[in-house]
C-alpha positions as a Markdown table, in Angstrom:
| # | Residue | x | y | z |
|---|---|---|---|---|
| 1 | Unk | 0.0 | 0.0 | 0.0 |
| 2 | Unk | 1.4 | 3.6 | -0.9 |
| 3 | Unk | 1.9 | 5.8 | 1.9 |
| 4 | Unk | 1.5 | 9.0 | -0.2 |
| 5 | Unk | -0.2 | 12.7 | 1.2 |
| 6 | Unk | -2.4 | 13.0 | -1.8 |
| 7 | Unk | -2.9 | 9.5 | -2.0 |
| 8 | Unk | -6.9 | 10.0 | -2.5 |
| 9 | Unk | -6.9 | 13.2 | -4.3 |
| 10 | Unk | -4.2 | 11.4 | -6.8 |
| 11 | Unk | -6.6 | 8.2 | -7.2 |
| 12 | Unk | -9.8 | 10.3 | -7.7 |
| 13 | Unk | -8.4 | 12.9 | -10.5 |
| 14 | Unk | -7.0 | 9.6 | -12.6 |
| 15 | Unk | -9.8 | 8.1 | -12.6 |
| 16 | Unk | -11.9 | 11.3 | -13.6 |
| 17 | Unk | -9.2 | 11.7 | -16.5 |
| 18 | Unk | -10.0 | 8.3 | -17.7 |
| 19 | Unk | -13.8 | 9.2 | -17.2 |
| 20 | Unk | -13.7 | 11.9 | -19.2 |
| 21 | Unk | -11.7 | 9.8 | -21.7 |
| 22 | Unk | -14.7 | 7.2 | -21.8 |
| 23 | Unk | -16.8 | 9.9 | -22.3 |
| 24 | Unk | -14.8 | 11.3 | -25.4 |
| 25 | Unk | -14.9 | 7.7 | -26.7 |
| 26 | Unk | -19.0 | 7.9 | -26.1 |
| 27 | Unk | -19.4 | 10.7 | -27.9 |
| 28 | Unk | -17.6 | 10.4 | -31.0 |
| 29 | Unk | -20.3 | 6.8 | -31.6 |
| 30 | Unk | -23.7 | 7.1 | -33.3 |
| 31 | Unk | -26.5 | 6.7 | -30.5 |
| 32 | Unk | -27.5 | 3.5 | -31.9 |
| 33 | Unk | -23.9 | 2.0 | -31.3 |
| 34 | Unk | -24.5 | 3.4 | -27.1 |
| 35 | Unk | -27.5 | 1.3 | -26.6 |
| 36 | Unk | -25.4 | -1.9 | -26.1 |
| 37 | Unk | -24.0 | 0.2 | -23.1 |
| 38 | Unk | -21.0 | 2.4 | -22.6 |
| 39 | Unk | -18.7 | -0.3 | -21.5 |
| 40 | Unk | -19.2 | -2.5 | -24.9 |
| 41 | Unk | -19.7 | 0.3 | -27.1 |
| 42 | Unk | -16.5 | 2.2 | -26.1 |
| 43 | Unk | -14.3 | -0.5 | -25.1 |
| 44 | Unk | -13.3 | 0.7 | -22.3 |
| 45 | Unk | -15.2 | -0.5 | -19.2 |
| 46 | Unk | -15.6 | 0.8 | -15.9 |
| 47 | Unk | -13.4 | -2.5 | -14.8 |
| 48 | Unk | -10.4 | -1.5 | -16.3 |
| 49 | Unk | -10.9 | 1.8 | -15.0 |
| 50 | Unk | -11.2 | 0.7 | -11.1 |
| 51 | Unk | -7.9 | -1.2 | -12.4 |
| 52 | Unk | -5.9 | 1.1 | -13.7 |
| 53 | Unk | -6.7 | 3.7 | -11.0 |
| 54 | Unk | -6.1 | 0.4 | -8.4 |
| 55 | Unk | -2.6 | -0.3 | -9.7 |
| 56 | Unk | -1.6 | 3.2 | -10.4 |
| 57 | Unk | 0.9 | 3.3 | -8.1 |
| 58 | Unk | 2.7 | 0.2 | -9.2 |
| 59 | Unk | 2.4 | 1.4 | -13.1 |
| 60 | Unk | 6.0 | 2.6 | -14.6 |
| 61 | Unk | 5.9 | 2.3 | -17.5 |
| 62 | Unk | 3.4 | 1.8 | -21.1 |
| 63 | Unk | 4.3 | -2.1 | -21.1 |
| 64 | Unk | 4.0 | -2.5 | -17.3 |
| 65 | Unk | 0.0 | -0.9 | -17.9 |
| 66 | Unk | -0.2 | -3.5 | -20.4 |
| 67 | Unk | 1.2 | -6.2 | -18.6 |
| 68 | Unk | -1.0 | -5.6 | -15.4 |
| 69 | Unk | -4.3 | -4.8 | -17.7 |
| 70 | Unk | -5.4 | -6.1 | -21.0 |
| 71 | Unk | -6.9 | -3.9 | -23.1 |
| 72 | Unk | -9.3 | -4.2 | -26.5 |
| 73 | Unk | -7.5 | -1.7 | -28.2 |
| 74 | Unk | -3.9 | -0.5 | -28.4 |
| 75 | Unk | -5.4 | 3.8 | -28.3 |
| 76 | Unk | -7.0 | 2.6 | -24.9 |
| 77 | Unk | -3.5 | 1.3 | -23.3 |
| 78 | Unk | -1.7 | 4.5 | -24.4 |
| 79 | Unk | -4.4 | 7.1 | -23.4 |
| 80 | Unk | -4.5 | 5.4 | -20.1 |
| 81 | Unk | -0.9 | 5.8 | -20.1 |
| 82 | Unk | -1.1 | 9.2 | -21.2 |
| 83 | Unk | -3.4 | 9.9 | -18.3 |
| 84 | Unk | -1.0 | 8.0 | -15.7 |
| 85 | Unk | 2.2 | 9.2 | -16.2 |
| 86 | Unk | 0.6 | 12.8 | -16.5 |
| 87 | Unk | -0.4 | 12.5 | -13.1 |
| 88 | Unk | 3.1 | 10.8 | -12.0 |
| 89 | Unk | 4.9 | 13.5 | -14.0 |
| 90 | Unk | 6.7 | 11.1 | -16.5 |
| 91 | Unk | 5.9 | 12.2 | -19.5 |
| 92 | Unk | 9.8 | 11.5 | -20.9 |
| 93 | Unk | 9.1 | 8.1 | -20.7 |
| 94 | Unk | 5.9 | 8.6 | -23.3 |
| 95 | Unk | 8.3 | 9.9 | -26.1 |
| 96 | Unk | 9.2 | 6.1 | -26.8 |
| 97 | Unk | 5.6 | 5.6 | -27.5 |
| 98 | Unk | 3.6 | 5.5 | -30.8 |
| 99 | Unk | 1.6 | 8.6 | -30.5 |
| 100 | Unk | -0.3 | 9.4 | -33.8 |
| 101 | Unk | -3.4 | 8.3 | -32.5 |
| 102 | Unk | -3.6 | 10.3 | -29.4 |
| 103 | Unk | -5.5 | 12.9 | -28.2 |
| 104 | Unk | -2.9 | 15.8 | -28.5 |
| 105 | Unk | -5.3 | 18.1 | -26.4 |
| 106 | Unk | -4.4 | 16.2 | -23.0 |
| 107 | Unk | -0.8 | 16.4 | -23.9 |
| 108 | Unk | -1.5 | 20.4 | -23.8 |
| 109 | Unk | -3.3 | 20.2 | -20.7 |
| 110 | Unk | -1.1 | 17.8 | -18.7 |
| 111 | Unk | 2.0 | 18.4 | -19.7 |
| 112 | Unk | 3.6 | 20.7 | -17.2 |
| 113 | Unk | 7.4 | 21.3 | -16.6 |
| 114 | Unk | 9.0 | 20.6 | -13.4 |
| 115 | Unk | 10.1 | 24.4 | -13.3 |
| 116 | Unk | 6.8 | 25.0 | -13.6 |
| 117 | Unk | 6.0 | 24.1 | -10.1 |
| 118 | Unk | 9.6 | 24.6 | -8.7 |
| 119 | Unk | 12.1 | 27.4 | -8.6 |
| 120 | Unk | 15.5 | 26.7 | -10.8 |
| 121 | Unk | 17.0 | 26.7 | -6.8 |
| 122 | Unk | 15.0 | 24.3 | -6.0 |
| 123 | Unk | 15.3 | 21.7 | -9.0 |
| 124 | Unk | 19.4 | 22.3 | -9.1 |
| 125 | Unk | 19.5 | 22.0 | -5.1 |
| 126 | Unk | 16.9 | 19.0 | -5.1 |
| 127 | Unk | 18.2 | 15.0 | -5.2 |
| 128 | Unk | 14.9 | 14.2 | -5.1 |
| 129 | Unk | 12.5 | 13.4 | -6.9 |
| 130 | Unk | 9.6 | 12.6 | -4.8 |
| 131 | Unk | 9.4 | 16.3 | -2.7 |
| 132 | Unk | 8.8 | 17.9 | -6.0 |
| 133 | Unk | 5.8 | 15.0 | -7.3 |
| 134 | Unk | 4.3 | 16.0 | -4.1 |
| 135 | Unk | 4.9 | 19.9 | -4.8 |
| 136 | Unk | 3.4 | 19.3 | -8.5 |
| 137 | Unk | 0.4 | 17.3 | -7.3 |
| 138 | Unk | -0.5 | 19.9 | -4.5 |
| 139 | Unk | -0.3 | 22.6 | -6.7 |
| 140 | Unk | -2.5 | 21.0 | -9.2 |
| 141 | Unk | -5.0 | 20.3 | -6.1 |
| 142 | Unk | -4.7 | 23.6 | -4.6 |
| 143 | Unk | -5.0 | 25.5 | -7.9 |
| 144 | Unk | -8.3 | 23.5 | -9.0 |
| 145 | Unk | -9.6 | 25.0 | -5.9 |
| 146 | Unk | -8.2 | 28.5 | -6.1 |
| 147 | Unk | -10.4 | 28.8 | -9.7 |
| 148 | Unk | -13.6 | 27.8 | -7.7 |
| 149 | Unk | -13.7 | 30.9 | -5.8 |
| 150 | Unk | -12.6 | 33.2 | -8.2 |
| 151 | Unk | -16.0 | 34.6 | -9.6 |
């Protein structure tokens, strides 16, 4: 079990990235095709989400996601790995990746820099890793909140 400060807020905005993936998937099909249900018509079923956002910690890398999960289609596996290393900050690991199917508007909204939630002190001063995840993921949490209360 990960022993992680934002260990809940982490789980819950993965698995309403993958939502709103489902839903994307749901909306490009004709009506007729959604009557079957959301999880057959999309391919991608509420069970793999409650797996992927179960195993999220443990997920490294695109073929460890596939190894721990099997998906109906190959776009599926690498959204969801879009979605999880966004939120674990690995995005250099997606380069190696076929990407031409992807949705390049989540790579332009989860695609921050570490310098964007660090000073240049902090990232040449800092060994680790970890401290600045947790920096990232607060600031992502704290500025989703901040934009509810500016009306």
């Amino acid at each position: 079990m990960v022993d992680h400060p934002f260990k809940q807020e982490v789980e819950t905005n993965v698995k309403d990235e993958l939502l709103k993936y489902r839903a994307k998937l749901a909306n490009d099909l004709p009506d007729e095709q959604l009557l079957t249900g959301i999880d057959i018509a999309t391919g991608f079923s509420t069970s793999i989400i409650e797996n992927i956002v179960s195993k999220f910690w443990r997920i490294e890398s695109l073929d460890s996601l596939k190894k721990m999960i099997t998906f109906f289609n190959e776009d599926h596996a690498l959204q969801s790995w879009l979605i999880v290393s966004s939120m674990k900050g690995h995005f250099p690991h997606i380069q190696d990746c076929n990407l031409k199917n992807i949705d390049n508007s989540l790579l332009e909204l989860h695609s921050p820099t570490r310098s964007d939630y660090t000073s240049s002190d902090e990232i040449n001063n800092s060994s680790d890793d970890s401290d600045v995840c947790v920096r990232k993921i607060s600031n992502i949490v704290l500025n989703d909140s901040d934009s509810d209360d500016t009306d």
